[in-house]
C-alpha positions as CSV (number, residue, x, y, z in Angstrom):
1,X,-35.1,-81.6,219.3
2,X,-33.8,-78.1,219.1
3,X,-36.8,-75.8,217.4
4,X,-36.0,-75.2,213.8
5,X,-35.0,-71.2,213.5
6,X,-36.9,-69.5,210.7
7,X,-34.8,-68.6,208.2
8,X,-33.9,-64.5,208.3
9,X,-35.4,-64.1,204.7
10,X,-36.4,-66.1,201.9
11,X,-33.5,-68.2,200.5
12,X,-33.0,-69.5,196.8
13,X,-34.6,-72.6,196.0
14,X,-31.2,-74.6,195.5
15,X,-29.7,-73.7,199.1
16,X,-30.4,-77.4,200.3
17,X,-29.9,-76.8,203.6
18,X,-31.6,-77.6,207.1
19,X,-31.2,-77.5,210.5
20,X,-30.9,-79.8,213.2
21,X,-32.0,-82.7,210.8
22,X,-35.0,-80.3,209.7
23,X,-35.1,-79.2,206.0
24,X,-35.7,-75.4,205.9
25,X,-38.4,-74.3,203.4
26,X,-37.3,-72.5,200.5
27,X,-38.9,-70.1,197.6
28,X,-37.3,-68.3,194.8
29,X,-36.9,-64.6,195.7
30,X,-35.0,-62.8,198.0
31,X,-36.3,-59.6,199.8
32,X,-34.6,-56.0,199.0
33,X,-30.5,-56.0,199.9
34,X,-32.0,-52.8,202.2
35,X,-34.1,-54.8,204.4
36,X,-31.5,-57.4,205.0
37,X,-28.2,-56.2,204.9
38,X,-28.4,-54.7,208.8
39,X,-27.9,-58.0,210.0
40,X,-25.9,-59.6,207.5
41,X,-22.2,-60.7,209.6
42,X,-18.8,-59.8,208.9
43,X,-17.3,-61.1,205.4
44,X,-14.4,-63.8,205.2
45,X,-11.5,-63.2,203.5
46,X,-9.5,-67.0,202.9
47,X,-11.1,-70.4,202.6
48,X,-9.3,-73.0,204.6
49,X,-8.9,-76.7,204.0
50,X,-7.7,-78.8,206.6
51,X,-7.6,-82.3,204.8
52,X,-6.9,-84.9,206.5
53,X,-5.0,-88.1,205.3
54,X,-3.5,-91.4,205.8
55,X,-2.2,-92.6,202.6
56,X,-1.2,-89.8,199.6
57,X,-3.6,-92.5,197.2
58,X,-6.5,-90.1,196.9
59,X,-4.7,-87.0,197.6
60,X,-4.8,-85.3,193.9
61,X,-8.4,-86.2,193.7
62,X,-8.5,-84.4,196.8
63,X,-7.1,-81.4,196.1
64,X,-9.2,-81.1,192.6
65,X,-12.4,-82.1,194.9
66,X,-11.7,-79.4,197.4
67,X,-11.0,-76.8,194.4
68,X,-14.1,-77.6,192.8
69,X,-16.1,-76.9,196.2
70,X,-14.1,-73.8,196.9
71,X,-14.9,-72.5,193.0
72,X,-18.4,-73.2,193.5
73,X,-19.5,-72.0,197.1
74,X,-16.5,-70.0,197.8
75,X,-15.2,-68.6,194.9
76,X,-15.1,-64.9,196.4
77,X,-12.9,-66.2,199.4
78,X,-8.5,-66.8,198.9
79,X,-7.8,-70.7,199.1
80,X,-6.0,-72.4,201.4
81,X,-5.5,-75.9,201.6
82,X,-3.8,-77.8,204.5
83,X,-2.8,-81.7,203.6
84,X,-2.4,-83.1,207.4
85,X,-0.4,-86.6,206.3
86,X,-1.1,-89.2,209.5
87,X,1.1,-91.6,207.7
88,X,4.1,-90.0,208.4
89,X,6.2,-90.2,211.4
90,X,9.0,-87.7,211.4
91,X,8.4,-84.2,211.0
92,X,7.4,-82.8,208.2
93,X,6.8,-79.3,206.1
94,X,6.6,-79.4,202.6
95,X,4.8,-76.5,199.9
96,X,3.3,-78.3,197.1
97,X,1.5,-75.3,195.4
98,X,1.4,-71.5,196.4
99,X,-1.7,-72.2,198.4
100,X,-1.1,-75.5,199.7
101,X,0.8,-77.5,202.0
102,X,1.5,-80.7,203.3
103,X,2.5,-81.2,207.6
104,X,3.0,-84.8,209.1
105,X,0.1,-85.3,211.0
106,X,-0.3,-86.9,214.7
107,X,-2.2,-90.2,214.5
108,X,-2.3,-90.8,218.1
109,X,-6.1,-90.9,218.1
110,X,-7.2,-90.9,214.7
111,X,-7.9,-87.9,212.3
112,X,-9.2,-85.9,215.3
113,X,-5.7,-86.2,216.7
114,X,-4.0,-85.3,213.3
115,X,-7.1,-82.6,213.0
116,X,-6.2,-81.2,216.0
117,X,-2.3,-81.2,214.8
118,X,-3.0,-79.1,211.4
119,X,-5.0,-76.8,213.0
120,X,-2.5,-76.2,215.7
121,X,-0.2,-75.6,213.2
122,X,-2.4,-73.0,211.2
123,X,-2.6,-71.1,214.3
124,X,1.3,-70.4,214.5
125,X,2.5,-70.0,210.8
126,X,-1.0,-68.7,208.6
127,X,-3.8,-67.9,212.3
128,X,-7.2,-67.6,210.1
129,X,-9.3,-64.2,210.6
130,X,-12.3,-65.6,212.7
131,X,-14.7,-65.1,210.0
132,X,-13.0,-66.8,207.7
133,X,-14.6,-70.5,206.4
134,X,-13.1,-73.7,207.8
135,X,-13.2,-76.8,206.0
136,X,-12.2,-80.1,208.1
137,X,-12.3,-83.2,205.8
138,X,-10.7,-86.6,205.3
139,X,-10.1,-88.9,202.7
140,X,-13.5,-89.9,202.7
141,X,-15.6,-87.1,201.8
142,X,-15.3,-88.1,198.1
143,X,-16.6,-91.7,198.4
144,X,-19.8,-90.7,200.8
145,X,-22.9,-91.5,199.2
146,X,-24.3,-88.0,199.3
147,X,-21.1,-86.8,198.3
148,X,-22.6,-84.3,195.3
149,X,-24.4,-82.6,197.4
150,X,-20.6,-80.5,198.8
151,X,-20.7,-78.9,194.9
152,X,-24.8,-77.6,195.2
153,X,-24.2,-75.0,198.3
154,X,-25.7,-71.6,197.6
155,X,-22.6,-69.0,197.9
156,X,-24.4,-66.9,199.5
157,X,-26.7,-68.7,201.7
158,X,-24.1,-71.3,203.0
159,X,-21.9,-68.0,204.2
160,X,-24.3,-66.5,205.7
161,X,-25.5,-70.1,207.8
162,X,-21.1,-70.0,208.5
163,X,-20.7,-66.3,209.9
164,X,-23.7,-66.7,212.0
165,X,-22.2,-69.5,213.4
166,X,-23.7,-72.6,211.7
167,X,-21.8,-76.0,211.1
168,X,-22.9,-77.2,207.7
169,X,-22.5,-81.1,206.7
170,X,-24.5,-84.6,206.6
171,X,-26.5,-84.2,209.7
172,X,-27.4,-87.8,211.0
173,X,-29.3,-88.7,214.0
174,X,-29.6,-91.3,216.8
175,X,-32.9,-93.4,216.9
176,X,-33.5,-91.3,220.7
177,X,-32.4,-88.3,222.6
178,X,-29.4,-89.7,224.1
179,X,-26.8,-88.4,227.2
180,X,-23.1,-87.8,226.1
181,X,-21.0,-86.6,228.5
182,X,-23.8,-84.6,229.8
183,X,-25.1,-83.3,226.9
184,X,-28.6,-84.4,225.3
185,X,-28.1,-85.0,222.1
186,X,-30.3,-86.4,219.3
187,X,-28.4,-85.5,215.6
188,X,-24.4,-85.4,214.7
189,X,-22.6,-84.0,211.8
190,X,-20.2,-86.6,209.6
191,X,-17.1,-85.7,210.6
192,X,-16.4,-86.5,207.0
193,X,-16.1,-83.2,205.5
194,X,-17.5,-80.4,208.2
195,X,-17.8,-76.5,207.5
196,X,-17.5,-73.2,209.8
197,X,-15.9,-70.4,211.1
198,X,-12.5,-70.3,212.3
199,X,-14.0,-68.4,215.2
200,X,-16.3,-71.6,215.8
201,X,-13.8,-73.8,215.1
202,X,-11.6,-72.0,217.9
203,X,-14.4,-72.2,220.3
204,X,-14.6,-76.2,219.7
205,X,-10.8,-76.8,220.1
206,X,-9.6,-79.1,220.8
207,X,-11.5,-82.0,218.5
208,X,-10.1,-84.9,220.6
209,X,-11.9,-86.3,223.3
210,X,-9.8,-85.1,226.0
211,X,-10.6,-88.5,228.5
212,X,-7.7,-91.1,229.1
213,X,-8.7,-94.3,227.6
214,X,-8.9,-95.4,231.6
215,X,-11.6,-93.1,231.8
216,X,-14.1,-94.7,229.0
217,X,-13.3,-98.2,228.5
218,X,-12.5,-101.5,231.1
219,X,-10.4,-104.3,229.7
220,X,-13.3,-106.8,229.7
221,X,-14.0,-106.9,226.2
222,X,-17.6,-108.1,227.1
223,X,-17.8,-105.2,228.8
224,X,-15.8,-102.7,226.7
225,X,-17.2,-99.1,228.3
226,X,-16.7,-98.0,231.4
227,X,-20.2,-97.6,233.1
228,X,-20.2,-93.7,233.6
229,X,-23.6,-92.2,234.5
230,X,-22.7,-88.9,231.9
231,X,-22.5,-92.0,229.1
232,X,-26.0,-93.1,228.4
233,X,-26.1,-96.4,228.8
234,X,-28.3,-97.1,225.5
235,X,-25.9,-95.1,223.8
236,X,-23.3,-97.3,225.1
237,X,-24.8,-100.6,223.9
238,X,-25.7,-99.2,220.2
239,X,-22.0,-98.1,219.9
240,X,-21.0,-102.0,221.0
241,X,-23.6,-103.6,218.6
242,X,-22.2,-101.4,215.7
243,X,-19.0,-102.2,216.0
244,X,-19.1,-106.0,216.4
245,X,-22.2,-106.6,213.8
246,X,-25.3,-106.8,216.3
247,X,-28.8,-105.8,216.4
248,X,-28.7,-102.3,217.8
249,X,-31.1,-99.5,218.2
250,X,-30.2,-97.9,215.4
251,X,-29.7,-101.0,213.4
252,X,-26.5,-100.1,212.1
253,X,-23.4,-102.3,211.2
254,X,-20.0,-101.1,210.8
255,X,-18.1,-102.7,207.7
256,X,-15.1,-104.2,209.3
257,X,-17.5,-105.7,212.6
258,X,-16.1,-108.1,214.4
259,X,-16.8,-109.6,217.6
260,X,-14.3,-107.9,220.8
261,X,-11.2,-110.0,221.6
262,X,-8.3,-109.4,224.0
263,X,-5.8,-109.0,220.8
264,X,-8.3,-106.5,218.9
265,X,-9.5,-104.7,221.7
266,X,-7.0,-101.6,221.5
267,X,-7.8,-101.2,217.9
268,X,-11.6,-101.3,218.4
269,X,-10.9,-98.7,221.1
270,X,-9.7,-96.1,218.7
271,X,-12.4,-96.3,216.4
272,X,-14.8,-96.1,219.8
273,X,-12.7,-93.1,220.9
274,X,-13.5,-91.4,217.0
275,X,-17.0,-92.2,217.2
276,X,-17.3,-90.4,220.4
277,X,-15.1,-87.8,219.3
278,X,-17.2,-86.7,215.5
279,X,-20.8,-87.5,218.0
280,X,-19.3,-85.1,220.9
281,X,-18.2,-82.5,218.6
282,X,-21.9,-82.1,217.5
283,X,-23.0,-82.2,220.9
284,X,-20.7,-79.3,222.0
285,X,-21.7,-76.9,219.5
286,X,-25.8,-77.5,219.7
287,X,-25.2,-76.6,223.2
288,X,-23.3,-73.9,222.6
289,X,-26.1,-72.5,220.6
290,X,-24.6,-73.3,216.7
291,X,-27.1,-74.8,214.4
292,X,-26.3,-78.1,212.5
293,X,-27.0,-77.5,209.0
294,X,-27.9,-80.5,207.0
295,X,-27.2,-80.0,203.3
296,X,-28.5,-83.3,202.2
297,X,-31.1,-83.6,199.2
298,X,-34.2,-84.2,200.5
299,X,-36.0,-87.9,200.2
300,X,-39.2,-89.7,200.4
301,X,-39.0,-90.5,203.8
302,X,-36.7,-87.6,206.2
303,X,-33.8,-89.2,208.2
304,X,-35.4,-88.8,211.6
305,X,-38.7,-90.6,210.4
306,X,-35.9,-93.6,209.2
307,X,-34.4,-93.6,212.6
308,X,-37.7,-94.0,214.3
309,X,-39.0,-96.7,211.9
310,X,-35.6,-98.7,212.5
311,X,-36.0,-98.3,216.4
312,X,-39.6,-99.6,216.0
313,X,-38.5,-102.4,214.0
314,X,-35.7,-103.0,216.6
315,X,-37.8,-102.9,219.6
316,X,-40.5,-105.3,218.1
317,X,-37.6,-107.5,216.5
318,X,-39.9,-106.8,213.7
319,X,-36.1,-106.1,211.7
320,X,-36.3,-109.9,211.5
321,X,-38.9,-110.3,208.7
322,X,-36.8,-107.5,206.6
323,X,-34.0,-109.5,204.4
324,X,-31.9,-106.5,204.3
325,X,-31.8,-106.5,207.9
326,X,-31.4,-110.2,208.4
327,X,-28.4,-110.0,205.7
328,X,-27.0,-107.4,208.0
329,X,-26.5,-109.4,211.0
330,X,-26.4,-112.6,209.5
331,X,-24.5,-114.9,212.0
């Protein structure tokens, strides 16, 4: 696990936030502006939302959520706010507001495709400044279970985590240090709704896992990845398990599991080829040398210590005695 940095001065006891799964300690003062403002970095000037969308159902809930975490964390910065529609098919500009608008999207491989799309777009009509703050986000960020956490960001903290080059999200983590693509990696960032610099964001381009579906999956379905020694193959199997409703590592179930089949292997493929796009994306930037900055509330017991316990209980089939788990993967 990447060593926890310590923070560059004492933050306000609402900042929430941690770092590679790791809550950072906070008090309630701040040192003199003199002693910190040498290393402070660069201001932003806009806030930009690139939401992402396949249905217009949610999208004015949206757009009021996204307001109320730009008034709250951001309300120094100008508002942007991208709509990137993967429902529709022909091309598509349209200005719904003086700072927003909607482009057709490109759902080839999912919202990282139509991410990608937006953001390509941005670049040639409204480029961002590279300090300026990113938002990517989907239509799911309002549902997650932690979603009140977006609105209790410290302004100032949470911009000072973004210009020094800190993603900030709902950091989860794998039950191991796992191999993808190379890359150790033990904690991701929900792809759901993800902050940082358009500088960052550059450097990351493009979110799409740029592999042919030849090079990650065989037609077997009882086979599904392609055995590739920079693919760990325990990461491999808790992927499989997840998405067809088996006991894995991690002991997690997807909600639309099902077992693989010839007819719904393509689909299954996609979400595979998402997965590995959000877990990749998080991979790229730790080794890059960007913090993940967890803003969740803390709890009883910290997210790593429940990965452990579930890979214990795994291991030992132990997960058998606990009804939750036996509801889980019931048949």
């Amino acid at each position: 696990m990447t060593k926890v940095p310590r923070p560059l001065y004492p933050v306000l006891d609402n900042s929430k936030l941690a770092v590679d799964g790791i809550r950072i300690f906070t008090c309630r003062f701040r040192l003199p502006a003199f002693l910190v403002t040498a290393d402070r970095p660069p201001m932003p000037q806009t806030f930009h939302a690139l939401y992402l969308q396949t249905t217009n159902r949610h999208q004015a809930e949206a757009l009021t959520a996204l307001r109320r975490l730009h008034e709250r964390t951001f309300p120094t910065l100008e508002p942007r706010i991208l709509i990137v529609d993967n429902a529709l098919t022909a091309p598509a500009v349209v200005e719904l507001a003086a700072d927003t608008m909607l482009v057709a999207g490109d759902n080839t491989f999912r919202e990282f495709s139509g991410w990608d799309h937006g953001w390509n777009w941005l670049g040639r009509h409204h480029p961002p400044a590279h300090d300026d703050v990113v938002c990517l986000c989907n239509e799911t960020f309002m549902a997650d279970r932690e979603a009140a956490d977006f609105y209790s960001l410290d302004p100032t903290v949470t911009q000072e985590h973004i210009g020094r080059g800190s993603l900030i999200g709902h950091v989860d983590g794998l039950p191991q240090d796992m191999c993808l693509f190379g890359t150790s990696m033990r904690h991701w960032m929900r792809s759901n709704l993800v902050l940082m610099s358009a500088r960052v964001l550059r450097e990351l381009s493009p979110l799409t896992l740029p592999l042919a579906d030849a090079e990650l999956f065989v037609d077997d379905p009882a086979v599904f990845f392609r055995n590739r020694v920079d693919l760990d193959g325990r990461y491999r199997e808790l992927i499989r398990g997840f998405l067809q409703g088996r006991p894995n590592a991690g002991l997690w179930r997807w909600h639309s599991a099902q077992p693989f089949t010839a007819v719904n292997l393509t689909a299954f493929r996609l979400k595979a080829r998402a997965i590995l796009s959000e877990h990749s994306l998080s991979a790229r930037a730790v080794r890059n040398g960007h913090a993940l900055v967890d803003l969740s509330q803390p709890r009883l017991l910290s997210k790593d210590l429940r990965n452990r316990l579930g890979y214990v209980l795994y291991v030992t089939g132990a997960w058998q005695l606990v009804p939750r788990f036996r509801r889980r993967f019931a048949g």
